[in-house]
N, C-alpha and C positions, 0 to 999 in steps of 0.2 A: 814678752810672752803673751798672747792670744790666750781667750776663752777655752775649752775645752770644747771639740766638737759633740754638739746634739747627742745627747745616747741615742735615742733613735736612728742614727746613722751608724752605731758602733755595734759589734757584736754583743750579745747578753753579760755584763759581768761576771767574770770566774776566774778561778783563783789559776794560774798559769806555773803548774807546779814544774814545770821543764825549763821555767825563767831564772831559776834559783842561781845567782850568781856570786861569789866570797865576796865578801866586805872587807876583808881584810885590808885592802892597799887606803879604801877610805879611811876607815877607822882609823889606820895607822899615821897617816896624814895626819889627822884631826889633832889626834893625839898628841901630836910633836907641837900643834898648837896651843892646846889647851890648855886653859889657867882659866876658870871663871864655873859659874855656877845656873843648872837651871834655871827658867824662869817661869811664870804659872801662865798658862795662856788667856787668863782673862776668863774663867771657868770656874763656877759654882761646885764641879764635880774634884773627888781628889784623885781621877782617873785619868787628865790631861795636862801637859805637858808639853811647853815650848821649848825646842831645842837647838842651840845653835852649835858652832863648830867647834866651840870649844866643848861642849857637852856632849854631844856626836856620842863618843864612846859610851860613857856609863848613861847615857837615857834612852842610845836606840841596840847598841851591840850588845851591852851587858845583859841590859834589861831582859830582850829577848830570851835570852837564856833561860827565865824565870814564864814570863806568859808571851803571847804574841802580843810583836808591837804594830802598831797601823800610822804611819805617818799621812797627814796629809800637809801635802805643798799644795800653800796657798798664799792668796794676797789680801792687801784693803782694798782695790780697789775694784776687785774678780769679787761679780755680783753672783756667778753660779758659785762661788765659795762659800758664799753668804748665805744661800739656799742649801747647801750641802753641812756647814757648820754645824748647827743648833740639831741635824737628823743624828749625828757622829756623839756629840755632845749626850745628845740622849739616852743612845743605845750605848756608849760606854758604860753610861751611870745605869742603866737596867741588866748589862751582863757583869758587872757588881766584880771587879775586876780581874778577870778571866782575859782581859785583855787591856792596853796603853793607847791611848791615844797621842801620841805627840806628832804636836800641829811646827813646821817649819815656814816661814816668811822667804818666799822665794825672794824679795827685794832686799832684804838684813840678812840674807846668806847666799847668796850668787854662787858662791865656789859650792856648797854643797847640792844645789840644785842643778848645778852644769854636771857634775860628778853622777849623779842619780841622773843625767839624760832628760828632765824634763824640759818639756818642747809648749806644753799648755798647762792650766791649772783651770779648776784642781785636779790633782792628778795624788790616786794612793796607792802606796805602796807597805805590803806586809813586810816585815824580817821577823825571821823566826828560827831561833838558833843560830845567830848570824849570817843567816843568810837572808838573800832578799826575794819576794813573792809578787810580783806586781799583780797590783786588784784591779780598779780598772779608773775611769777618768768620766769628766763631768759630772753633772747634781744630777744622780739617780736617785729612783724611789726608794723609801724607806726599806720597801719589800723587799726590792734586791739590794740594798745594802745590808737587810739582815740574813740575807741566804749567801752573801759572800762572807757575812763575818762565822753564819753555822761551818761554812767549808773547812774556813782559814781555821778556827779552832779543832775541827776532826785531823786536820793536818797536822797541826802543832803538836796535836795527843799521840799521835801516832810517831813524831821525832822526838817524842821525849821530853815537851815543852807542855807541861799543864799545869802551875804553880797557880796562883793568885794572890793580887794585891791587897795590902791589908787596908782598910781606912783608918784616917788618924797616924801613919807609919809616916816614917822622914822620907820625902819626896824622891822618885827615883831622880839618882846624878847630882842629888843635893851636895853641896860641898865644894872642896878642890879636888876635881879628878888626879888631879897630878900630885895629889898629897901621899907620902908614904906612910907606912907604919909598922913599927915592930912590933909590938904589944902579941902576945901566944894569947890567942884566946881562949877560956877557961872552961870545959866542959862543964852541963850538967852533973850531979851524982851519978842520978843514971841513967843516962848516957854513958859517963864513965866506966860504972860498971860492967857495962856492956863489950865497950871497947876491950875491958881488961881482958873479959871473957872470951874475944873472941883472940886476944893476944896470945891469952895461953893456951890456946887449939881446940877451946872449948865450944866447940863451936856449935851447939843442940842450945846450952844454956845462952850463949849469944844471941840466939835467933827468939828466944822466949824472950829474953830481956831484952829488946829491939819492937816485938810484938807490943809487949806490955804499953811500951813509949807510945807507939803509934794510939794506941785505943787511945792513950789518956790523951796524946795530940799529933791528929792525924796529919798535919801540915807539915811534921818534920823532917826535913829532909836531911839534916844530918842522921837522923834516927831509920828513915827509910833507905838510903845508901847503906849506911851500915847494916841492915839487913838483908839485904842485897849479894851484900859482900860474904856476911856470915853464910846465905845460901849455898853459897858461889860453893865456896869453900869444903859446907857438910858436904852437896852432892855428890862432890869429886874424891872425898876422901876414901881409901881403899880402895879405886878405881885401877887397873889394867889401862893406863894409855894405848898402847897399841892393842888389846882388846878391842878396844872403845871405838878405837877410830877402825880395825877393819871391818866390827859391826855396822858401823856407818856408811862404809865405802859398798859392802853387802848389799845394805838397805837402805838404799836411797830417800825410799821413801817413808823411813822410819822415822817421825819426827823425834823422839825421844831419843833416839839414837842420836840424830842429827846436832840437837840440845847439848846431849852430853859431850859429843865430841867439840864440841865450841868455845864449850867451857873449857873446857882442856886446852886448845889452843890457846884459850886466854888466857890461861894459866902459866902456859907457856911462853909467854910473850908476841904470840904471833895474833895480833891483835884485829890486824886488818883480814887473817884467814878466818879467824873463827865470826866476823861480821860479813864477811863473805857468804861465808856459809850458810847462815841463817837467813840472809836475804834471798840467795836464793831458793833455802825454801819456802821461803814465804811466795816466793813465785811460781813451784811446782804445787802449793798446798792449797786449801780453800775451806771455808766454815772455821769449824772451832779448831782445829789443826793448826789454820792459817792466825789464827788472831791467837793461839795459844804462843807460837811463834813468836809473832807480833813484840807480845807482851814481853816474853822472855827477852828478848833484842835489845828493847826499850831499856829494860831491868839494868842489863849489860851495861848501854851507856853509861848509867848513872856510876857504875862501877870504874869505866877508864873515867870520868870525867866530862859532863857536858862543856866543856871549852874548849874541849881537844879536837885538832884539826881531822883527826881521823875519826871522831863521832861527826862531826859535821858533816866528813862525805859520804860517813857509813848512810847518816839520816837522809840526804837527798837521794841514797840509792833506794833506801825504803820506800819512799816518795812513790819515785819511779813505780818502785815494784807492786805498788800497793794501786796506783793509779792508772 
């Protein structure tokens, strides 16, 4: 592998949101190999992360899921890696984990750098929801490295990926990826509660006790799905389905209409119509309409599940539609 050519010769870095391609055959790959455990890349910050094929999965696919991840392929002996390192290093540890850095060694992973296509280093690439974002290649300025990393975050928010790392937390990929376990894990009280509440169709007193969690800690996302969920649930209750939906089909351009009838599909199992649906209007809508949408979508995800292969394409449609 060769240098990276000149940025000066390459177009302005940006995030290439049309690039988005499934990880999955890699990931799966890796997978079947894996037995072994992250390693730290040689970084003061607890933001980076070397990762190799056995770690593949839980440091660049899972991870994802939670904030965007930035990989950079690089080498010892790629001097513009060296010039790009310590710019990466820094702005990780100043956007205070809103994002991953994991640094791969194109020489101690061949297969995963043939796999990703790379042809020069350094060369990075975003995933984000498992998917992949290519950013751009060679030692750019700071400046535009942080106007690709503003982008790649506005992206990430807008699929459903806005989490943050905690400092001090067990390293992402820590472990044996390939370790199983049975153990049910134990809910909070309440949390509990909550759940109970919404078990028994209670569903007004679910969304307060869901609220409550959030104030006291807005990071939870078992607590923010679950309300979510409870939402789903109140809005739709006493609903007219086929009311609902020839309201919809009436008014096209009724976003609330368009909301409800979504829900409803998703209620109904048609999971991929009612993501349908809302994408496209986020393409006929615009201003607070457009991002009330947005939001609402988002919400949804969290409801089927971010892992699921039908959020993942719903989210690259958003992409699209949104860009």
């Amino acid at each position: 592998m060769s240098p990276a050519t000149p940025p000066g010769a390459m177009p302005g870095p940006a995030i290439n949101v049309h690039g988005a391609v499934d990880l999955g055959a890699i990931a799966a790959a890796n997978q079947r190999r894996a037995n072994g455990a992250s390693r730290r890349a040689g970084s003061a910050t607890p933001f980076v992360v070397e990762a190799t094929e056995a770690t593949f999965q839980t440091s660049v696919v899972d991870a994802s899921h939670r904030v965007p991840v930035v990989i950079d392929f690089w080498a010892e002996w790629c001097g513009p890696c060296k010039q790009l390192s310590p710019v990466l290093e820094k702005l990780v540890e100043e956007y205070d984990g809103r994002w991953l850095l994991v640094k791969i060694d194109v020489d101690a992973e061949q297969r995963l750098a043939q796999g990703f296509g790379i042809q020069s280093i350094p060369t990075l690439i975003a995933v984000v929801g498992g998917q992949m974002v290519p950013l751009f290649q060679g030692a750019v300025p700071e400046a535009q490295v942080r106007q690709v990393l503003d982008e790649l975050l506005k992206l990430a928010e807008s699929n459903g990926v806005s989490g943050r790392l905690e400092r001090g937390q067990d390293e992402v990929g820590e472990g044996d990826p390939g370790a199983q376990t049975e153990a049910v894990p134990v809910l909070p009280p309440d949390l509990q509660a909550a759940e109970d509440a919404m078990l028994a169709g209670e569903h007004e007193k679910a969304i307060a006790a869901y609220r409550a969690i959030l104030l006291q800690r807005p990071g939870d996302q078992d607590a923010a799905t679950g309300l979510a969920r409870a939402e789903l649930l109140a809005s739709t209750s006493g609903v007219d389905p086929a009311a609902a939906r020839l309201a919809a089909q009436q008014h096209p351009d009724d976003v609330a209409a368009q909301i409800l009838a979504a829900d409803l599909d998703l209620l109904d199992g048609d999971v991929e119509g009612a993501f349908a649906r809302l994408i496209e209007t986020v393409r006929a809508s615009a201003g607070d309409e457009r991002e009330r949408v947005r939001v609402h979508l988002v919400t949804l995800f969290s409801v089927v599940g971010s892992t699921e292969a039908v959020v993942a394409k719903a989210r690259t449609a958003l992409a699209s539609a949104l860009f």
